[in-house]
Steps between C-alpha positions, in 0.01 A plus 500: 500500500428120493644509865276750616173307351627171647542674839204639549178368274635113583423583829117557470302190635275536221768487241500184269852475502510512817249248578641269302907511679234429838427198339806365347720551850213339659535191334847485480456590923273165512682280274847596729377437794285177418754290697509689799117471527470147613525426852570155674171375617683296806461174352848381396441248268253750276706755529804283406357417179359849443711636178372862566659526883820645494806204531581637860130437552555148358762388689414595863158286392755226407665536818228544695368190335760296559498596894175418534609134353751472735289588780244253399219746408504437150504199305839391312461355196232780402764795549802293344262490187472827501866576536604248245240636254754871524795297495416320179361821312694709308284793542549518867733788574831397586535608901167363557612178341778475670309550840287175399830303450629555788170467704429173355875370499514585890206216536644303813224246483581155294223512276588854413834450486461222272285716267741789519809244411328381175380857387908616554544179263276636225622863540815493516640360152323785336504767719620808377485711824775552693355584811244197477783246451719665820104439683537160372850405540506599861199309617666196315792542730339566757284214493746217360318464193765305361254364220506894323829440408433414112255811511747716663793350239250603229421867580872541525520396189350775325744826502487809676614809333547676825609227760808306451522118554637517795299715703169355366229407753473134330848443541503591878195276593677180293802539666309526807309177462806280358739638725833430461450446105626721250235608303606376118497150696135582638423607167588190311357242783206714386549403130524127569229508740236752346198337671560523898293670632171415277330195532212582334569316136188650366676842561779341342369436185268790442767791619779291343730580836734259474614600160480877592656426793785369344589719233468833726764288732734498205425812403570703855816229494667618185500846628593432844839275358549651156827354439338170571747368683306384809215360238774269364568364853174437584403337170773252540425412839076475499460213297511217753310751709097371659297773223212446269607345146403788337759689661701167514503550064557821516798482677630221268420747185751776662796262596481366149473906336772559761724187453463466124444825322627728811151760534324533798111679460403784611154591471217230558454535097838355449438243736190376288681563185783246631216269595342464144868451399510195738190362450246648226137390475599472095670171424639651190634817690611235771724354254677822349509582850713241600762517177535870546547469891787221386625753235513831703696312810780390263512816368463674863855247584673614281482915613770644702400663865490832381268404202272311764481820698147605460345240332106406510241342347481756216806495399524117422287476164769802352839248659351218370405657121869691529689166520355365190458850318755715627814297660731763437286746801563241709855571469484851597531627850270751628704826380484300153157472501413848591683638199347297279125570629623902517640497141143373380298748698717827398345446110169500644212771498377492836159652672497573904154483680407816574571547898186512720483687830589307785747241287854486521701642264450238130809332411498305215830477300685211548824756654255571761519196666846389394583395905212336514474290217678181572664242244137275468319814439705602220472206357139497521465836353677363224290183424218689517648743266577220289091385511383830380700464226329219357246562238245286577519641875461833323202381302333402796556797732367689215134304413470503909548852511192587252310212691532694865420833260178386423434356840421817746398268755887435662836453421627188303830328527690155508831279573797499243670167474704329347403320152715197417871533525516851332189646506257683722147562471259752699188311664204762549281444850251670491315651801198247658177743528510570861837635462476785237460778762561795262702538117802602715567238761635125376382227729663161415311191504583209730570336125757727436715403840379145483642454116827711494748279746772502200424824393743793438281773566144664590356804341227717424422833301415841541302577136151644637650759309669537145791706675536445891879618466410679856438101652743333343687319789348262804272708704526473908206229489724311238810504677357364810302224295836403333681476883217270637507306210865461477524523119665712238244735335469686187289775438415582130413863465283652186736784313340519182292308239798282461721521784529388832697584796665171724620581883601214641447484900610283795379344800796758730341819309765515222348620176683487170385677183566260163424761325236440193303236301394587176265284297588370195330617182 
């Protein structure tokens, strides 16, 4: 019966109902075709800046634009404006942005091509379009802008999920303008030479190039020779080479990490960390600086090859406390050592982060990564082990843990190092204002990098709530944090009123469950 009715009193004009359907599918009628309203009025440059065109619309105005340029009907600098104004925005659809690019980079005239040359500067270290740096790229090989090559080196520094190395656009046009180079070696004149290309020193100093410069050259050069093999050659070679001193100093602080405690930095974090080692702007630090430095090479002598397999900055504070502490792990080989770590974590109650879609599968028993664990990891696992053992470290992690429970405003967390000959101690940082983004995200403070060169390990906590057994383990955020930081991590997890989960977590991706602290009563 309801059928019937709908099919036949709906239908009278006069019906209410009926009326009001009329007016509902003419709105939704207007509001759908809004876009396709608009018409191009013929002037290019209005209707190239004319959101409500349609972006076909917009880019035969661009194009017809640009003609007119070229034929000398229209003036230049106006209609590059207006095409740079697109390029720049991030609200201009992408085709349509694209279309400016490449209008403005095909500018044969010098001063256009001298404008287009130092917008490709800006753009490209931060560029996140793929299609805009291939624009971008090409027109710099095109045109012999050998001057890009810095900006080039540093948008092929950031990674690509879907384009390998090797067939990257930024790779193509660098081996294209240093031909006959291979490209870790164009890569690393770019680290010892971050400013060619830029005079401007007021640019410099306010955009901080060279520094950025040089750590994304690092960066993209650890990745491109991961077993750092060619990194060691080129290290040895540069010193006596015409560069800037900062680079100059730089290059002394590897050879001396390579030469006298065998690690070579990875990240541009690592780089600073071995820095502050070298030269800290604390006299004191300076000083226990340069005993532990002395301490950790003799130590670092004395290893075998296979022990020495692996080694980096993190793992020296946990050789260096293992001689004195522990001289019998020293002793061990790596088999050894993986018993002994193994035998400690099968007693333990252990809590897995509960998967999240789109992560790979968690793995965080020590078992788990038993062939990838090598003999300095162990150890460190250990020493660390060892540090969490201590009561006053206990004590500590404990009062911090009702400190960051009060605090709803961000994560809190800290360095633990080494107290003495014996003892450790755990050094809360917390979070400067600007960087407590939410009660779930940890932000370290340039205090906490700047103050921890000797320290064993960073960490932070997951206690927004009393039990948070489902986050207990590094999230994705964390482990990439702890790989550009080049540090070993701990993650303290609330379980209870009184208990606390520990997962351990590396710079490679290995995480390690220690199982649980429990506060003292």
């Amino acid at each position: 019966m309801m059928k019937h009715y709908l099919s036949h009193k709906s239908c009278t004009t006069g019906n209410p109902f009926f009326i009001l359907i009329l007016v509902i599918l003419g709105l939704m009628l207007t509001g759908c075709s809004t876009s396709s309203t608009f018409t191009p009025t013929g002037n290019p440059l209005l209707d190239l800046r004319n959101p409500e065109l349609l972006e076909r619309d917009r880019i035969a105005a661009a194009e017809l634009a640009w003609g007119e340029v070229e034929s000398g009907v229209r003036v230049r600098e106006r209609t590059r404006k207006a095409l740079k104004n697109l390029a720049w925005s991030d609200s201009t659809t992408p085709n349509l942005r694209i279309a400016a690019l490449s209008l403005l980079m095909s500018d044969e005239s010098e001063e256009g091509s001298q404008d287009s040359r130092d917008m490709a500067r800006l753009l490209l270290p931060t560029e996140r379009s793929p299609d805009a740096v291939r624009v971008l790229a090409d027109r710099a090989v095109k045109n012999g802008w050998d001057e890009l090559v810095p900006a080039l080196v540093r948008s092929y520094a950031r990674v690509s999920p879907n384009v390998p190395d090797v067939d990257r656009d930024e790779r193509k046009a660098l081996e294209s303008l240093r031909p006959g180079m291979e490209i870790e070696r164009i890569v690393f004149e770019v680290f010892l030479r971050p400013t060619v290309g830029t005079e401007d020193v007021r640019e410099q100093a306010v955009l901080r190039l060279s520094q950025r410069t040089r750590d994304d050259a690092w960066g993209l050069l650890a990745r491109l020779d991961q077993s750092g093999d060619l990194r060691r050659q080129f290290i040895q070679s540069s010193l006596n080479t015409d560069v800037e001193e900062e680079s100059r100093v730089l290059v002394g602080d590897l050879r001396a990490a390579m030469n006298e405690l065998g690690v070579l930095p990875n990240s541009a974090l690592e780089i600073q960390w071995l820095s502050n080692l070298r030269r800290h702007t604390d006299s004191r630090n300076q000083r226990l600086n340069e005993i532990w430095w002395n301490q950790v090479s003799q130590v670092i002598s004395r290893l075998n090859s296979n022990q020495r397999e692996g080694v980096t900055l993190r793992h020296l504070e946990a050789i260096r406390w293992a001689d004195v502490n522990r001289p019998a792990w020293l002793s061990l080989d790596r088999d050894s050592l993986y018993g002994v770590v193994s035998e400690r974590m099968s007693t333990r109650v252990h809590h897995k982060r509960k998967h999240q879609k789109g992560e790979p599968r968690r793995m965080e028993r020590v078992n788990d990564w038993k062939n990838e664990l090598q003999w300095v990891d162990l150890l460190t696992i250990l020493v660390v082990d060892d540090s969490l053992k201590n009561p006053v470290v206990v004590d500590q992690i404990f009062r911090q843990r009702t400190l960051d429970k009060k605090d709803t405003s961000t994560e809190y967390g800290g360095v633990i190092e080494v107290d003495g000959d014996t003892g450790f101690r755990a050094v809360l940082y917390r979070p400067r204002s600007r960087d407590r983004i939410d009660d779930k995200r940890f932000v370290a403070s340039g205090d906490m990098f700047l103050f921890s060169d000797r320290s064993l390990t960073h960490y932070h906590f997951h206690v927004n709530n009393r039990n948070n057994t489902q986050y207990a383990g590094p999230s994705a955020a964390d482990l990439f944090h702890t790989n550009q930081a080049g540090r070993t991590s701990l993650v303290f997890t609330s379980l209870g009123k009184h208990e606390l989960n520990v997962d351990l977590y590396q710079p490679n991706g290995v995480v390690v469950d220690l199982g649980q602290l429990v506060e003292p009563e």
